[in-house]
C-alpha positions in Angstrom: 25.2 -11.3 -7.9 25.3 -10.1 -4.1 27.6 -7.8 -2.5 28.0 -8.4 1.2 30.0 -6.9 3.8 32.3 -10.2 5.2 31.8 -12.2 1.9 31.8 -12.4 -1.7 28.4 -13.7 -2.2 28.7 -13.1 -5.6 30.2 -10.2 -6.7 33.2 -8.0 -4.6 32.9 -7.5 -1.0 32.2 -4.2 0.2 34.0 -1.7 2.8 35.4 -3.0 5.9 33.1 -2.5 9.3 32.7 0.6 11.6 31.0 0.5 14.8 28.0 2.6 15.2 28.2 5.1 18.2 26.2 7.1 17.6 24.4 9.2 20.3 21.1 7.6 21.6 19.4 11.0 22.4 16.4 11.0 20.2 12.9 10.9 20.7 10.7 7.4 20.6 8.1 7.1 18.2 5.5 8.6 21.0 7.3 10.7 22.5 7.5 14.5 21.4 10.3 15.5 24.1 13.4 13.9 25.3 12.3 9.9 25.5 12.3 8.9 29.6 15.2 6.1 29.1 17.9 5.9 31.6 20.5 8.7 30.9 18.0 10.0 28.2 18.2 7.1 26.3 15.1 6.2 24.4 13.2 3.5 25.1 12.9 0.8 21.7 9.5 -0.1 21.0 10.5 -3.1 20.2 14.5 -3.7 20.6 16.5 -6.5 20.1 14.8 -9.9 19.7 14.8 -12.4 23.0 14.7 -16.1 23.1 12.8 -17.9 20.0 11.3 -14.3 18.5 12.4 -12.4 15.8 12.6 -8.0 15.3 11.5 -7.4 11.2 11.5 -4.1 10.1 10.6 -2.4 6.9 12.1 0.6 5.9 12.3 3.3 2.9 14.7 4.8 4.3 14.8 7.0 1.1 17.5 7.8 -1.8 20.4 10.2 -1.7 18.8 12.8 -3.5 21.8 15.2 -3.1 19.1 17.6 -1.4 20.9 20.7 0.7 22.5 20.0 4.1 19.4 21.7 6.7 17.3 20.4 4.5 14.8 17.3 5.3 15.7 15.9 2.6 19.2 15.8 3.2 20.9 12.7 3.5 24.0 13.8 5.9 21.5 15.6 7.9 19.2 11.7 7.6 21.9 9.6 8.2 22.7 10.3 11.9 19.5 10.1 13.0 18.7 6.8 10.9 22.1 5.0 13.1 20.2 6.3 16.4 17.1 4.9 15.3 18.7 1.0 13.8 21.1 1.6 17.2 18.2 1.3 19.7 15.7 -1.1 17.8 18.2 -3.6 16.6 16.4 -5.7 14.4 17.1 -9.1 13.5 16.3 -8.9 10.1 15.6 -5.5 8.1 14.6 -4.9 4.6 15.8 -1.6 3.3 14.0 0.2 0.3 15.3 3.0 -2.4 19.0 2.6 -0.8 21.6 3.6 -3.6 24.9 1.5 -3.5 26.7 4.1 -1.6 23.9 4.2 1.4 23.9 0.5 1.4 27.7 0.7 2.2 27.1 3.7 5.0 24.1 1.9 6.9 26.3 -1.0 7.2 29.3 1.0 8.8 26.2 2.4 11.3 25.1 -0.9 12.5 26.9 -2.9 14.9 29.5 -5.2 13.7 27.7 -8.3 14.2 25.2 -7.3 11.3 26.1 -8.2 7.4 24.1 -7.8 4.4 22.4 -9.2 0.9 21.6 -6.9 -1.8 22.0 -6.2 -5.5 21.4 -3.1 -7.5 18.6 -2.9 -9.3 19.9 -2.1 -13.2 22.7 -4.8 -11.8 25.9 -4.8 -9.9 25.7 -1.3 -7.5 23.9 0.8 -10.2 20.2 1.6 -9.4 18.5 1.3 -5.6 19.1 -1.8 -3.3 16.1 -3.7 -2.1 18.9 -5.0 0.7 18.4 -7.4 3.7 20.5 -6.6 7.0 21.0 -9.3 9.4 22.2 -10.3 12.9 24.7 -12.7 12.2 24.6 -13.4 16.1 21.2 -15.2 15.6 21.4 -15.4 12.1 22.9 -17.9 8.7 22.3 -16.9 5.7 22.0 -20.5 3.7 20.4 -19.1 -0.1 19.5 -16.1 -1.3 18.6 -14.6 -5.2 17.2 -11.7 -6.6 14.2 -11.6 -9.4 12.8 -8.5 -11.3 9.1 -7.6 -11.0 8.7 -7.9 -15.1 7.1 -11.1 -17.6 10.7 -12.2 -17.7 11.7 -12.0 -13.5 15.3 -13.5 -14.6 16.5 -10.3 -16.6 18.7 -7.8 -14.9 17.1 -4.4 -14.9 14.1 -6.0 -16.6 10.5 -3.9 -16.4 7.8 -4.2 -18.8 4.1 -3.3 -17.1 3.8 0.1 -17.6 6.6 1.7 -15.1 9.4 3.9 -16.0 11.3 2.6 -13.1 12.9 -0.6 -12.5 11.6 -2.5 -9.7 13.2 -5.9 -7.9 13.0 -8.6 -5.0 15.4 -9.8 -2.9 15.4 -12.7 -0.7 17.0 -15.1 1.5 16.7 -18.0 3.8 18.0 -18.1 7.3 18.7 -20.5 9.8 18.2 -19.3 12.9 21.4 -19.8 15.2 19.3 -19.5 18.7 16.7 -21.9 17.8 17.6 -24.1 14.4 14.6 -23.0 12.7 14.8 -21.8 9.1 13.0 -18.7 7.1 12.9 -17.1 4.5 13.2 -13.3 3.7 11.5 -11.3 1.4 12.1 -7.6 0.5 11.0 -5.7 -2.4 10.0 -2.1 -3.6 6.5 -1.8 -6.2 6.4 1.1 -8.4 4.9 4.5 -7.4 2.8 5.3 -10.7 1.4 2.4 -11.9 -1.1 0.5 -10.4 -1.0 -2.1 -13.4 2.9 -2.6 -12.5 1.5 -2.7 -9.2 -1.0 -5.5 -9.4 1.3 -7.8 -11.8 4.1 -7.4 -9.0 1.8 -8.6 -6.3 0.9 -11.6 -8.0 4.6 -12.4 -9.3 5.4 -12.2 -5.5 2.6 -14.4 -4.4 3.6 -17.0 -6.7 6.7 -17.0 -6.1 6.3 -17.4 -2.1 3.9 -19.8 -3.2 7.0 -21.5 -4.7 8.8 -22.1 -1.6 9.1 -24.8 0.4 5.4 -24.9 2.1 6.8 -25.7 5.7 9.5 -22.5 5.8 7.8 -19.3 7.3 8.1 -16.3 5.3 8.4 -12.8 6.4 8.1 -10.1 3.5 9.1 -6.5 3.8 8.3 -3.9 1.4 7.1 -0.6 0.2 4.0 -1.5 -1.3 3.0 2.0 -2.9 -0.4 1.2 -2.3 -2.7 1.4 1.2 -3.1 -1.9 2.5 -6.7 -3.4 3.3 -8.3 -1.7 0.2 -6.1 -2.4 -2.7 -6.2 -5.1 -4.7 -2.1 -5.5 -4.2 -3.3 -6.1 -0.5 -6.2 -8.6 -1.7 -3.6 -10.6 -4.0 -1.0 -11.4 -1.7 -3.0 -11.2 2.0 -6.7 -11.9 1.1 -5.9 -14.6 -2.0 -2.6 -15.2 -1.3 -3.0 -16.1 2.7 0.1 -13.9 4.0 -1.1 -12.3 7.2 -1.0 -8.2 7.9 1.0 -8.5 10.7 -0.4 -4.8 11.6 -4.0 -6.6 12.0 -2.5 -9.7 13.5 -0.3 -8.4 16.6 -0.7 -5.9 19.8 -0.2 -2.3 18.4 2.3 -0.4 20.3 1.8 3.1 18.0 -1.2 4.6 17.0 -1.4 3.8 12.8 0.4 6.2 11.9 0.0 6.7 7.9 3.6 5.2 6.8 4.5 8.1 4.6 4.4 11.1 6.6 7.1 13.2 3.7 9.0 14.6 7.0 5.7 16.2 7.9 3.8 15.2 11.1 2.4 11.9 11.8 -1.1 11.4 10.2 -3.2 8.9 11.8 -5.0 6.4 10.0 -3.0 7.2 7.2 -2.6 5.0 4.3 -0.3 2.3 5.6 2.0 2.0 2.0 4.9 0.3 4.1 4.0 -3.8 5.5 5.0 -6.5 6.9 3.4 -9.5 5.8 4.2 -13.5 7.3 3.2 -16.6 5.8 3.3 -20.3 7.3 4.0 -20.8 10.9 4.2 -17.7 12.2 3.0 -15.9 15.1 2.8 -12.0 15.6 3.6 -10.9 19.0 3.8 -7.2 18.8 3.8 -4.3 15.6 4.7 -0.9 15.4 4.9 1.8 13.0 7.7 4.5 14.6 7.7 7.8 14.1 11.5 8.3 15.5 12.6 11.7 15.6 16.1 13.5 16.6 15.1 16.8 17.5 12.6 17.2 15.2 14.4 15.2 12.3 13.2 12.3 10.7 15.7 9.5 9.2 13.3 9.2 6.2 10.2 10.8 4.4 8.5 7.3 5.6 8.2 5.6 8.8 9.8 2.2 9.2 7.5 -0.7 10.4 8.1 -3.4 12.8 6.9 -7.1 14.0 8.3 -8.9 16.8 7.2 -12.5 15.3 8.4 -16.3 16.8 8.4 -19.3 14.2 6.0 -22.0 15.6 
């Protein structure tokens, strides 16, 4: 069952669309002062995909907590800043984490109206967080999607049986590209924050199951991972034995790397990078960023989103 903003993919369309608008004022990800763009626009890092490549972003872009308005926590104070941010980067595909049904619904009437969206809860229907994919429909049709629980029986709603209190999920889809008639598939998902067991048996579920696909469609998967990449064994399962590529490692670094969880604080660098982007198959990684966007001094989220410009070869 998918909810999805034009269609019934599955369950009951959502709300109708709303233009963004939102003012582009806000600082870049290295900038600490008004971002040099014409009319003090900020410069993307990255922007909206040209010709053949492709914009992925991962993002945690962190529950509705009901924290205090002032607070950075607070999502009304978030939200704003989070349509600046998705207003000048544009990406063409973007895989949310930790978004309940209701933020699902509001980042959709943020984004432009060409973009729609996949997503399920994940205790089913909109109860729980979304693990949802956003998409250009301009470049992009979606032609399959489903949904599978990180758990020994992946086909159970709301399934979870390794050790973590907390329900976690996949979502995915394939894509035909409308620009160059080249098909991928999507990958999002969101692996649990206290156990490293859960954590291990997810990254192998997810490797076999990419492993599953067809062998000649590139895949692109978005996550929080919970876990630094390069020295966990999560990392070793599904990049070292499972042959997806760090697109971090693989493309020219715009940012410093920044740690991806920086909990509204300042940017750490050479943090632990929690938050990827890995590709599979034919792919090739053009440029990578992880963005510390700011609106005077507000974050979107308590992580940083990350982002590939990649081109199917």
């Amino acid at each position: 069952m998918t909810v999805s903003r034009r269609t019934v993919l599955g369950a009951a369309g959502a709300t109708g669309l709303v233009a963004a608008g939102a003012a582009l004022n806000a600082p870049g990800a290295l900038a600490q002062g008004p971002a040099a763009g014409e009319r003090g626009r900020p410069r993307a890092l990255i922007g909206r995909a040209r010709g053949d490549r492709l914009h992925v972003v991962a993002f945690n872009i962190r529950m509705d907590a009901d924290a205090a308005p002032g607070t950075p926590d607070s999502w009304t104070d978030r939200r704003p800043v989070l349509a600046d941010f998705l207003a000048v980067e544009r990406p063409t595909v973007l895989g949310v984490q930790e978004a309940l049904y209701h933020q699902v619904k509001q980042v959709d009437a943020d984004l432009p109206r060409e973009y729609d969206w996949i997503g399920l809860g994940r205790e089913g229907g909109g109860r729980g967080e979304f693990m949802a994919i956003y998409f250009d429909t301009d470049r992009l049709e979606p032609l399959d999607y489903d949904h599978f629980w990180l758990s020994d029986t992946p086909n159970v709603i709301g399934s979870a049986s390794w050790g973590n209190s907390v329900v976690r999920m996949v979502t995915w889809a394939r894509f035909r590209d409308r620009r160059t008639e080249r098909e991928f598939i999507h990958v999002n998902t969101h692996f649990d924050h206290q156990s490293e067991h859960a954590r291990v048996r997810s990254a192998a579920l997810v490797r076999d199951r990419i492993a599953d696909f067809d062998p000649a469609l590139p895949v692109v998967l978005t996550g929080d991972f919970n876990t630094p990449a390069e020295s966990s064994e999560s990392y070793r399962l599904l990049v070292t034995e499972g042959g997806l590529t760090d697109t971090w490692t693989a493309g020219r670094q715009l940012t410093p790397a920044w740690g991806t969880f920086p909990g509204y604080g300042e940017p750490v660098a050479d943090g632990p990078r929690i938050d990827w982007v890995l590709a599979g198959g034919p792919v090739e990684v053009r440029e990578v960023a992880i963005n510390t966007f700011r609106v005077r001094g507000r974050y979107p989220s308590d992580h940083a989103p990350v982002q590939a410009l990649v081109r199917l070869v």
